[in-house]
Structure formats: C-alpha cells, structure tokens
N, CA, C and O atoms as CSV, one atom per row, in Angstrom:
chain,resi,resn,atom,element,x,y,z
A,1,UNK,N,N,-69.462,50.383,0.892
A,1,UNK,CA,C,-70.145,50.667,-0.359
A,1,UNK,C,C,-71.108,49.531,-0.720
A,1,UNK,O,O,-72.009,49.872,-1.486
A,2,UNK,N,N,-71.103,48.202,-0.311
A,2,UNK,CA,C,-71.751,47.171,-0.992
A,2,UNK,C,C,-72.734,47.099,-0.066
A,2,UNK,O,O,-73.703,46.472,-0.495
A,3,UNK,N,N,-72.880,47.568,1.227
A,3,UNK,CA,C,-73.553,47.551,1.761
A,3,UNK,C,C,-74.702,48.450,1.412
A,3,UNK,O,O,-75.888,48.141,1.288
A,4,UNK,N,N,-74.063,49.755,1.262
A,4,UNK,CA,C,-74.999,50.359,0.983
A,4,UNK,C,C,-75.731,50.465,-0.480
A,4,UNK,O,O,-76.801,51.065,-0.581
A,5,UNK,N,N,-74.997,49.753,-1.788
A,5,UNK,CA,C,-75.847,49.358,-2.457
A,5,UNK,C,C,-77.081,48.180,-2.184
A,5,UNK,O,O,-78.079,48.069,-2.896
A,6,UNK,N,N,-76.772,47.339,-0.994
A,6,UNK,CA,C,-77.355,46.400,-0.600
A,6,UNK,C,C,-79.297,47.176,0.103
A,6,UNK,O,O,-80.464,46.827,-0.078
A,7,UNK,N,N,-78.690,48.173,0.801
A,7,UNK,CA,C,-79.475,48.606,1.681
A,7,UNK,C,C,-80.698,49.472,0.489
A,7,UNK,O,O,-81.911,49.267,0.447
A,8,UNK,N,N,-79.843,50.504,-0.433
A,8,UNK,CA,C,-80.989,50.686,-1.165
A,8,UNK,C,C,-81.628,49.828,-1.854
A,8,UNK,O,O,-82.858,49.874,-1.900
A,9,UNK,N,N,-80.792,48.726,-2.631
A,9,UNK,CA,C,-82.005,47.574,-3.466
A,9,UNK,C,C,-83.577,46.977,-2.732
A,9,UNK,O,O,-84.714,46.640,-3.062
A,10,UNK,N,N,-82.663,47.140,-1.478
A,10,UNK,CA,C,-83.985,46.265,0.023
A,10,UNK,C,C,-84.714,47.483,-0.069
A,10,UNK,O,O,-85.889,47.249,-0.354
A,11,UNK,N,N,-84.413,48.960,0.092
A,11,UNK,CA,C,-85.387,49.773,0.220
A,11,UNK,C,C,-86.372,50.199,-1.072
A,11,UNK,O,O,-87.438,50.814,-1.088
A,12,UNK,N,N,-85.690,49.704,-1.980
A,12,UNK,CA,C,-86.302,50.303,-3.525
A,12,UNK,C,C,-87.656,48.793,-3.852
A,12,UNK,O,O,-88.856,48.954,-4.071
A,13,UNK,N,N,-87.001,47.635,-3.783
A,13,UNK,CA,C,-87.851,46.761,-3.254
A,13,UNK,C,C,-89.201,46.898,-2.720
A,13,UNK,O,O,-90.238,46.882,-3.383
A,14,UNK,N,N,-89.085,47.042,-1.392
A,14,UNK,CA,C,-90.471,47.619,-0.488
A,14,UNK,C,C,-91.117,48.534,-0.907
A,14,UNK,O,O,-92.313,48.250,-0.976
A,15,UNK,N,N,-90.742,50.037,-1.390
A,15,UNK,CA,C,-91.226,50.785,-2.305
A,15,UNK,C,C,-91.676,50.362,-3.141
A,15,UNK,O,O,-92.900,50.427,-3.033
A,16,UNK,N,N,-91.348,49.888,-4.060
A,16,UNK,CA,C,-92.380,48.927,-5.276
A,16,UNK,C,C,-92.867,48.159,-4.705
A,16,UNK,O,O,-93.681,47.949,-5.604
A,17,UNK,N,N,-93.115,47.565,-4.063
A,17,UNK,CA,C,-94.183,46.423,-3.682
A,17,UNK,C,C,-95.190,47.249,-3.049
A,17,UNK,O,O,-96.366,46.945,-3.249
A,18,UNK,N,N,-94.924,48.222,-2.333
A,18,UNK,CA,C,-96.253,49.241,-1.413
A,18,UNK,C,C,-97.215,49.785,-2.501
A,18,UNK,O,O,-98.446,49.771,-2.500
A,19,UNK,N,N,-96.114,50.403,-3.689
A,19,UNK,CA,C,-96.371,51.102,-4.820
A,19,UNK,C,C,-97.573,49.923,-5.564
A,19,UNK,O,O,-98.790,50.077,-5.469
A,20,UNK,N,N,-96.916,48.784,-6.280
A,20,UNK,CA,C,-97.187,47.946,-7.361
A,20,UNK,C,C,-98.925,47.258,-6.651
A,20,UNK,O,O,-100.062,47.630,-6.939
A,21,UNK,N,N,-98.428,46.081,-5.599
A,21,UNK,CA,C,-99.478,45.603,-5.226
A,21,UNK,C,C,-100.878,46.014,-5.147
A,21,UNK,O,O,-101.700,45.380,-5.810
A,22,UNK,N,N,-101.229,46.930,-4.469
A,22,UNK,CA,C,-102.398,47.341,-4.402
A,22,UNK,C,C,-102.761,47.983,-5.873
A,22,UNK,O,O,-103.920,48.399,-5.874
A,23,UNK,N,N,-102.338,48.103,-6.651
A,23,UNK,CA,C,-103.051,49.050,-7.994
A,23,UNK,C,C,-103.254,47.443,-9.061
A,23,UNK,O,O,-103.968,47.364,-10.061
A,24,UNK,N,N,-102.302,46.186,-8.399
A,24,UNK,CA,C,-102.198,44.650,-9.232
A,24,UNK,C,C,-103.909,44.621,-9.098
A,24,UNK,O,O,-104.878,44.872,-9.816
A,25,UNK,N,N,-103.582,44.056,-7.430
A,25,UNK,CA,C,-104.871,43.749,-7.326
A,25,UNK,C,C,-106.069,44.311,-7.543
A,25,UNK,O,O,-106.962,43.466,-7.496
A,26,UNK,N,N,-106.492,45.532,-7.789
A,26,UNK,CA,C,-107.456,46.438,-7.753
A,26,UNK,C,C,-108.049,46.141,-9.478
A,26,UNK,O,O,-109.176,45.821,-9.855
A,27,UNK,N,N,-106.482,46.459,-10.468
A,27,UNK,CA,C,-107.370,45.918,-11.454
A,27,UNK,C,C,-107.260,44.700,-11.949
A,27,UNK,O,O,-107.762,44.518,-13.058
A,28,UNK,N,N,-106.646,43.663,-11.333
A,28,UNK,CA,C,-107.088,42.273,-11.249
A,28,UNK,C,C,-108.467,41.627,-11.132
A,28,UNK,O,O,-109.059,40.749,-11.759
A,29,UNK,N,N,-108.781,42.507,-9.945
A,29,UNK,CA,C,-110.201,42.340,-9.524
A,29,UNK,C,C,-111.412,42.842,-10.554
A,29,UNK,O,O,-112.370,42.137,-10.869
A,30,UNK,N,N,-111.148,44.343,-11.062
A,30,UNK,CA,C,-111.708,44.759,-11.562
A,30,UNK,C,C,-111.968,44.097,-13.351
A,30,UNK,O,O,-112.917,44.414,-14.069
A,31,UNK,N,N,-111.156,43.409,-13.622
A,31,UNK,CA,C,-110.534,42.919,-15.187
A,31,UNK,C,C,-111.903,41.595,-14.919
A,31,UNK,O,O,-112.917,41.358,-15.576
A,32,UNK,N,N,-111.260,40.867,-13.493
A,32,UNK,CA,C,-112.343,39.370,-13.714
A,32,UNK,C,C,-113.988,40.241,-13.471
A,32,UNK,O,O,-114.923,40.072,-14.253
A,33,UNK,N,N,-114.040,40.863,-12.639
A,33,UNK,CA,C,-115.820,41.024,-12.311
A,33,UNK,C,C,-116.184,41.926,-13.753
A,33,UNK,O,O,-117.317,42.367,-13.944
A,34,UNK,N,N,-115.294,42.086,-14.519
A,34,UNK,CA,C,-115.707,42.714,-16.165
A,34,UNK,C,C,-115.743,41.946,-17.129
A,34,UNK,O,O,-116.113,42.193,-18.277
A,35,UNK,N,N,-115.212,40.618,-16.527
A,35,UNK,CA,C,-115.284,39.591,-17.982
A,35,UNK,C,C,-113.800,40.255,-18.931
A,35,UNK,O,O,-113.913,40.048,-20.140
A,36,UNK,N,N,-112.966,40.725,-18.666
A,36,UNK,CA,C,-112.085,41.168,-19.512
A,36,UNK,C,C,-110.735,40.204,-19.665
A,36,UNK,O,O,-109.601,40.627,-19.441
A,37,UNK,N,N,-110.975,39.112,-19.998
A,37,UNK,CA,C,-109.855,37.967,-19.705
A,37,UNK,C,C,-109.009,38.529,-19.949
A,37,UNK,O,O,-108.167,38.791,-19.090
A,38,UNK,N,N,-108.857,39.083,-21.678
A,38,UNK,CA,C,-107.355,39.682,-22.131
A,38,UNK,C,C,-106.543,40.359,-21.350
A,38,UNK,O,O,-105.399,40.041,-21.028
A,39,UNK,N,N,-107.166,41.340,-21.031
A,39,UNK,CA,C,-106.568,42.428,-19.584
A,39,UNK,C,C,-105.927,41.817,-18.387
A,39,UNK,O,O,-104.795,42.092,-17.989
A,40,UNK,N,N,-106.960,40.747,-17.711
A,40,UNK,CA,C,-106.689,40.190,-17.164
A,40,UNK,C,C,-104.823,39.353,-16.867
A,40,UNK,O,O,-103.917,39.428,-16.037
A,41,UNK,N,N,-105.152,38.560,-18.254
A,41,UNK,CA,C,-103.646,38.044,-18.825
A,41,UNK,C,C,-102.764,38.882,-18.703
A,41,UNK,O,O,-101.652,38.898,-18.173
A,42,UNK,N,N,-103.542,39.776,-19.401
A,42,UNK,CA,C,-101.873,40.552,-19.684
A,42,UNK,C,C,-101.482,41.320,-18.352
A,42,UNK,O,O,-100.325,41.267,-17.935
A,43,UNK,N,N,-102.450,42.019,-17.710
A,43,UNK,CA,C,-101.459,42.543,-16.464
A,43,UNK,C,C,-101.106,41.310,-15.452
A,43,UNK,O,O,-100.044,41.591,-14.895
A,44,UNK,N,N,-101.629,39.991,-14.988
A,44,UNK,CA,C,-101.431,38.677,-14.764
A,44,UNK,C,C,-100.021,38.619,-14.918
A,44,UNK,O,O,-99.322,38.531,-13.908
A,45,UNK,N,N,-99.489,38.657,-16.095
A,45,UNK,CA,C,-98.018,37.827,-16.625
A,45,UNK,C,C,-97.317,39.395,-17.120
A,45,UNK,O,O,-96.318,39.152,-17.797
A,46,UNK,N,N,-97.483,40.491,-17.020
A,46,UNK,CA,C,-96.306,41.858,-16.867
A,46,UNK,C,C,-96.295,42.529,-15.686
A,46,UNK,O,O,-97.255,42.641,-14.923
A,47,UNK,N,N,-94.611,43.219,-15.456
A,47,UNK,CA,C,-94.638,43.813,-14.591
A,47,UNK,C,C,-94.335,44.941,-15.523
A,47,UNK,O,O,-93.480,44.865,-16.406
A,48,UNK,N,N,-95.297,46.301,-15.217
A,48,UNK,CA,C,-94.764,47.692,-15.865
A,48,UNK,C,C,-95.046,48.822,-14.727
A,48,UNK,O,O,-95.475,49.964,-14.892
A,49,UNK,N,N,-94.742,48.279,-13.739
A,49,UNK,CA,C,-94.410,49.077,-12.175
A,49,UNK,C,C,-95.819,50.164,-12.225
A,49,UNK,O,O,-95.838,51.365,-11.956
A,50,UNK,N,N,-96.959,49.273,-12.667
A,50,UNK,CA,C,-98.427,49.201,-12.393
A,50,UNK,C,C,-98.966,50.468,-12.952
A,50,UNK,O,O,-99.941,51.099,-12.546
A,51,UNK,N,N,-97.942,50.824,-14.246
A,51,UNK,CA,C,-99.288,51.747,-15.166
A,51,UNK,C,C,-99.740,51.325,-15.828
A,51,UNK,O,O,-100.672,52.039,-16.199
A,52,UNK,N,N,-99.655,49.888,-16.656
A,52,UNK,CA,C,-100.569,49.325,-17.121
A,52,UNK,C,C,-102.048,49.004,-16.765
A,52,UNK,O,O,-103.083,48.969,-17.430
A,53,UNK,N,N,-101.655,48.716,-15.064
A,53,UNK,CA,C,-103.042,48.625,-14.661
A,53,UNK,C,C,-103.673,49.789,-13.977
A,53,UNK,O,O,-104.830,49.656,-13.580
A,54,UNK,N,N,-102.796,51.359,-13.724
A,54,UNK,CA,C,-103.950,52.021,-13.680
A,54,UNK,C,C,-104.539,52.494,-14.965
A,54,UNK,O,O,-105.699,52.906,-14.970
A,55,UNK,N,N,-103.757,52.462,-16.161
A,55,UNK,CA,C,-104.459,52.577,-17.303
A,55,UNK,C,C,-105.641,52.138,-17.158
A,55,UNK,O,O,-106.648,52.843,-17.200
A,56,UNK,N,N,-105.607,50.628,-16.927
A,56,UNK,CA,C,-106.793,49.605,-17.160
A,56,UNK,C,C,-107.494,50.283,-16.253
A,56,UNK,O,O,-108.603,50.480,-16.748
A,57,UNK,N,N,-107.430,50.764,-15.141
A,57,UNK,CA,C,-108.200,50.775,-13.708
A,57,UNK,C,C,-109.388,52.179,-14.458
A,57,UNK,O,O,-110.609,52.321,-14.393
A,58,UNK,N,N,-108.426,52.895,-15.041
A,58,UNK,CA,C,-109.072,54.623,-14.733
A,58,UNK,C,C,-109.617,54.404,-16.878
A,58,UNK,O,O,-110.627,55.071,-17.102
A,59,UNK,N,N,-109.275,53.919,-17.706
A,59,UNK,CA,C,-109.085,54.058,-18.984
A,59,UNK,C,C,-110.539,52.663,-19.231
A,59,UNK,O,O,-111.437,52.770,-20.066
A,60,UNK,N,N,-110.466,52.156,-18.813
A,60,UNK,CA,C,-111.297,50.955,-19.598
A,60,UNK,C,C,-112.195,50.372,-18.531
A,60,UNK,O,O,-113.323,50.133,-18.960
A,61,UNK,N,N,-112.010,50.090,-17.303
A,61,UNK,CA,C,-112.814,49.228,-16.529
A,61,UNK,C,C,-114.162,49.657,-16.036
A,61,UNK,O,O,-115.019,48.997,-15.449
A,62,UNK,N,N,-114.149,51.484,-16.576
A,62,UNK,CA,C,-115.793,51.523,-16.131
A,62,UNK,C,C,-116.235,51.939,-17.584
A,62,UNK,O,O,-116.994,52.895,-17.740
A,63,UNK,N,N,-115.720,51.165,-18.707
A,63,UNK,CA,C,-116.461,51.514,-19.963
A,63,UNK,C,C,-117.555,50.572,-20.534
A,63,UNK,O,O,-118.307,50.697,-21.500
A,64,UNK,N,N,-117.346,49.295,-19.343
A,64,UNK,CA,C,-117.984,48.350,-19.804
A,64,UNK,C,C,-119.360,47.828,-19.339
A,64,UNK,O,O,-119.843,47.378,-18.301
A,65,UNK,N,N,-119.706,48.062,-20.417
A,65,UNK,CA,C,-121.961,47.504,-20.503
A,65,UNK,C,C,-122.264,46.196,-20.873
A,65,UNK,O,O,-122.185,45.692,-21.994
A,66,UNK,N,N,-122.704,45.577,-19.568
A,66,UNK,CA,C,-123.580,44.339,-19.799
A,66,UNK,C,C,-125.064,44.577,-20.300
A,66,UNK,O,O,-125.880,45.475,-20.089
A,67,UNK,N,N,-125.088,43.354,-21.086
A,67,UNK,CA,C,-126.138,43.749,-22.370
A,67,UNK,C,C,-126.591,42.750,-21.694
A,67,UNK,O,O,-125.866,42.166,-20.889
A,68,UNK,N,N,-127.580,42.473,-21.863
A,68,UNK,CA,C,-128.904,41.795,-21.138
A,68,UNK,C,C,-129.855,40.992,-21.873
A,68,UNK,O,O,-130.828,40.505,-21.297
C-alpha cells in the first residue's frame, strides 16, 4: 500500500510539472515583454496549477497598447 501511494504522488508530480511549466513560462514571458510587473509577481511567487496564468495568457496579455 505505501508503495503504491508512493508511486502515484511520483506520477501526479510529473503530471503537474508537464501540465504547470510550459503555461509558467509562456505567461512569464508574455507578463515581462508587456511591461506587466504586477502579473508578473504574482504568477512568479503562486502556484494555482497554472490557471492563473492562462487567465493572464488568453484574458489580458493581448489587451495591451503601447502608446508612443
């Protein structure tokens, strides 16, 4: 039995990280080349198993106009 609680934590693990990472970085990236520090921070320092940042990704990151 402990094993196999062992075996799913390792598998639930990798699943979130396949899941989480790539949507971190995407609007990580997308937060700095927008000037959006706040955003930035805040998905930076939370984990919310990365709907915060597709919020950010799909909700806010192409709303923004550089004024000239």
């Amino acid at each position: 039995m402990e094993q196999f609680l062992i075996d799913n934590l390792l598998l639930v693990s990798i699943v979130y990280i396949v899941w989480a990472l790539p949507w971190e970085a995407i609007a990580l990236w997308k937060a700095a080349r927008n000037g959006h520090k706040v955003w930035f921070i805040v998905m930076f320092l939370t984990n919310t198993l990365a709907i915060l940042e597709i919020i950010y990704i799909f909700g806010f990151s192409n709303k923004s106009k550089k004024i000239k």
